[in-house]
C-alpha positions in Angstrom: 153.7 117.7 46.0 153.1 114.5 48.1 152.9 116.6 51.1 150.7 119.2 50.1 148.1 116.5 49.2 148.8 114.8 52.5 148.2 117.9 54.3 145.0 118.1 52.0 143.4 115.2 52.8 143.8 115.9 56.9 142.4 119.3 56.4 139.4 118.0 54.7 139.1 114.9 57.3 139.6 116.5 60.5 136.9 118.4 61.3 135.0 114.7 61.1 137.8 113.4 63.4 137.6 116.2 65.9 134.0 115.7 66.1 133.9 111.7 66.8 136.6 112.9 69.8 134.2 115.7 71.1 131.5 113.3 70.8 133.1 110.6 72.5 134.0 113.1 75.5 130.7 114.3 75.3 128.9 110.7 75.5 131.7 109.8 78.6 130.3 113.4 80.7 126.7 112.4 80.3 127.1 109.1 81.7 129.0 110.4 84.7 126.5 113.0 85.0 123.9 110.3 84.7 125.4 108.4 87.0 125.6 110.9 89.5 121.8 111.8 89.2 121.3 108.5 89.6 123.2 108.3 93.0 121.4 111.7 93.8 118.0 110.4 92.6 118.4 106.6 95.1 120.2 108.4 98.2 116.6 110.6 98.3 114.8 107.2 99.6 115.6 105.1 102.6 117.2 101.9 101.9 117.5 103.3 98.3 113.7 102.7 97.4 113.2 103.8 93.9 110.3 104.2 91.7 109.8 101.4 89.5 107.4 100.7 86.8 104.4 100.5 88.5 104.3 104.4 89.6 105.5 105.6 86.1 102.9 104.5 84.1 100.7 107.4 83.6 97.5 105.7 82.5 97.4 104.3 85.1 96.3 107.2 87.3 93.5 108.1 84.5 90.2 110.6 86.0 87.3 109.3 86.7 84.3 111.5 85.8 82.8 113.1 88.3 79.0 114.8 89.2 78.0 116.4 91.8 74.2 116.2 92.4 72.2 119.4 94.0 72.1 118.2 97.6 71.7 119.6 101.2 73.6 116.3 102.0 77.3 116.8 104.0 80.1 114.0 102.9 83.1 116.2 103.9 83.9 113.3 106.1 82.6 110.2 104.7 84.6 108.6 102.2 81.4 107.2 99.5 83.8 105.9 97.0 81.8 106.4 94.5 81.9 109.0 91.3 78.4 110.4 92.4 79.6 112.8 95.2 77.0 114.4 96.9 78.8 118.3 97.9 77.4 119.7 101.3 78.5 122.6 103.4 82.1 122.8 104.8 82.9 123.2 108.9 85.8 125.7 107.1 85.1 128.4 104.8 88.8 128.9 103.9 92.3 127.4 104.8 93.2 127.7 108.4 95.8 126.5 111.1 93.2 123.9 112.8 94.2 121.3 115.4 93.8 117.6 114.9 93.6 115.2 117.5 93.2 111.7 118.1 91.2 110.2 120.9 94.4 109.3 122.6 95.0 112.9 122.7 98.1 112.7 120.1 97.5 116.1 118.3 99.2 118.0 115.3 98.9 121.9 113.8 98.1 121.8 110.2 96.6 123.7 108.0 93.3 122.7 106.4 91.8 123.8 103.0 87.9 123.6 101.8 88.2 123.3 97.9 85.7 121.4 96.1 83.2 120.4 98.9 86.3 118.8 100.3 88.5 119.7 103.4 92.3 119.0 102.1 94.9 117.9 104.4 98.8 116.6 104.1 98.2 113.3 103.6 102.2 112.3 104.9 101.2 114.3 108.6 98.3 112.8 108.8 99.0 109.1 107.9 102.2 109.4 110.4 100.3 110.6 113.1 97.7 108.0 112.9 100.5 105.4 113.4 100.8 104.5 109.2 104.4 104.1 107.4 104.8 106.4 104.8 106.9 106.8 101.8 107.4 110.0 99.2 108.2 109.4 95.7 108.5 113.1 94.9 109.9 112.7 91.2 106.5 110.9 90.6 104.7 113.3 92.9 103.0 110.0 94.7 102.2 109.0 98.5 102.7 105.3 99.5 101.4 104.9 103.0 100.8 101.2 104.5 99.5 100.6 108.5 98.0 96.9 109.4 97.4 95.9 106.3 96.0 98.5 104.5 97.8 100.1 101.6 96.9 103.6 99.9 98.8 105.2 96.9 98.2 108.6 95.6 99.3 110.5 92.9 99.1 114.5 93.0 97.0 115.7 90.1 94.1 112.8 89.9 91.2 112.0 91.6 92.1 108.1 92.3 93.4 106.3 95.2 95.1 103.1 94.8 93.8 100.9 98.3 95.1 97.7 98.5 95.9 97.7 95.0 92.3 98.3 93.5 91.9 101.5 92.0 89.2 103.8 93.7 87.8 106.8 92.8 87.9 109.4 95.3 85.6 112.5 95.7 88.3 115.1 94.3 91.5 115.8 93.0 94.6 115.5 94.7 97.3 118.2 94.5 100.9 119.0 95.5 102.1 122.1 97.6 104.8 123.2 99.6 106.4 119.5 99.4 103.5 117.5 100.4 100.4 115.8 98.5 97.3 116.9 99.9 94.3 114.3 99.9 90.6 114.7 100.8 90.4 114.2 105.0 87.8 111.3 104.1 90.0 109.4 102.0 92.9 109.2 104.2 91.0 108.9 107.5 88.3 106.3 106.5 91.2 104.7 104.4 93.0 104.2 107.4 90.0 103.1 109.8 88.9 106.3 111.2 86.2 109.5 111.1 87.2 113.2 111.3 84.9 115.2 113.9 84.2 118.7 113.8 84.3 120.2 116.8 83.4 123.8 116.8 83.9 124.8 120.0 87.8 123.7 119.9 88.4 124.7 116.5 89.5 121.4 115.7 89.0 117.9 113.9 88.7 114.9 116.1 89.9 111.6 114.5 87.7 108.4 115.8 88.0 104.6 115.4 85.8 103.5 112.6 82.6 101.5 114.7 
């Protein structure tokens, strides 16, 4: 009799027991999977650069409110910072493989793309080949690029530029494709010191020293 009521008690206890132990196992796999997206996540930066607090806090790339005035006026290329944007014609009607060049005759194929009175580049090409360090945060979708100085952060998805840790607004929204962020030419040229050029007869933007 002692038995069967032994044998009772387990039987009613177990399943609680078996859980806590398939819990336990559980809780050990995530950490090692944790720990190993972890690893995964820091061996994606150089010198294991991570994102910290700063570039997770969402509100802190919030829209700014943006109007676009009935203008003949052309800022394709001019940087205004401002949330009055006044929207002129575009050099490009639609994306195409255009060469850009710097007076030193360094020059890259990308393609460019009108949208929203803008003319959208890869910001990481362009910031590299005008001489600017460059980092990737692609979990957070954000663009870090420093040169003499001069800092600009982007975020895909908003129209706001972090440069040299003030927030600006800039003339459109940034977005992500095919593994880069592309920014408005004018923010990331002026930003950096320089003009884009149209030149038709080459097909191609020019990038000058800011006078």
């Amino acid at each position: 009799m002692r038995i069967i009521k032994i044998l009772l008690i387990i039987s009613l206890i177990w399943p609680f027991v078996d859980a806590k132990i398939a819990n336990a196992d559980d809780e050990e796999d995530y950490k090692k999977y944790e720990g190993d997206v972890h690893k995964k996540h820091n061996d994606d930066y150089d010198d294991d650069e991570e994102d910290d607090d700063y570039y997770k806090e969402e509100d802190e790339y919030e829209y700014y409110d943006q109007r676009y005035p009935e203008t003949n006026s052309n800022t394709w290329n001019i940087w205004t910072r401002s949330t009055y944007v006044n929207k002129g014609e575009l050099p490009l009607k639609e994306a195409k493989e255009i060469q850009l060049k710097l007076e030193n005759n360094n020059t890259v194929s990308l393609y460019l793309i009108p949208l929203d009175g803008e003319i959208y580049v890869p910001g990481k090409i362009v910031a590299e080949l005008l001489g600017a360090k460059v980092v990737n945060y692609d979990n957070s979708k954000i663009l870090e690029i420093n040169k003499a100085g001069t800092e600009l952060i982007f975020r895909a998805g908003t129209n706001v530029v972090y440069y040299n840790e003030i927030k600006t607004p800039i003339p459109a929204v940034t977005f992500y494709l095919n593994d880069n962020i592309y920014v408005p030419i004018s923010v990331i040229s002026n930003g950096l010191g320089y003009v884009a050029e149209w030149q038709e007869m080459n097909n191609a933007v020019v990038l000058k020293l800011l006078k």
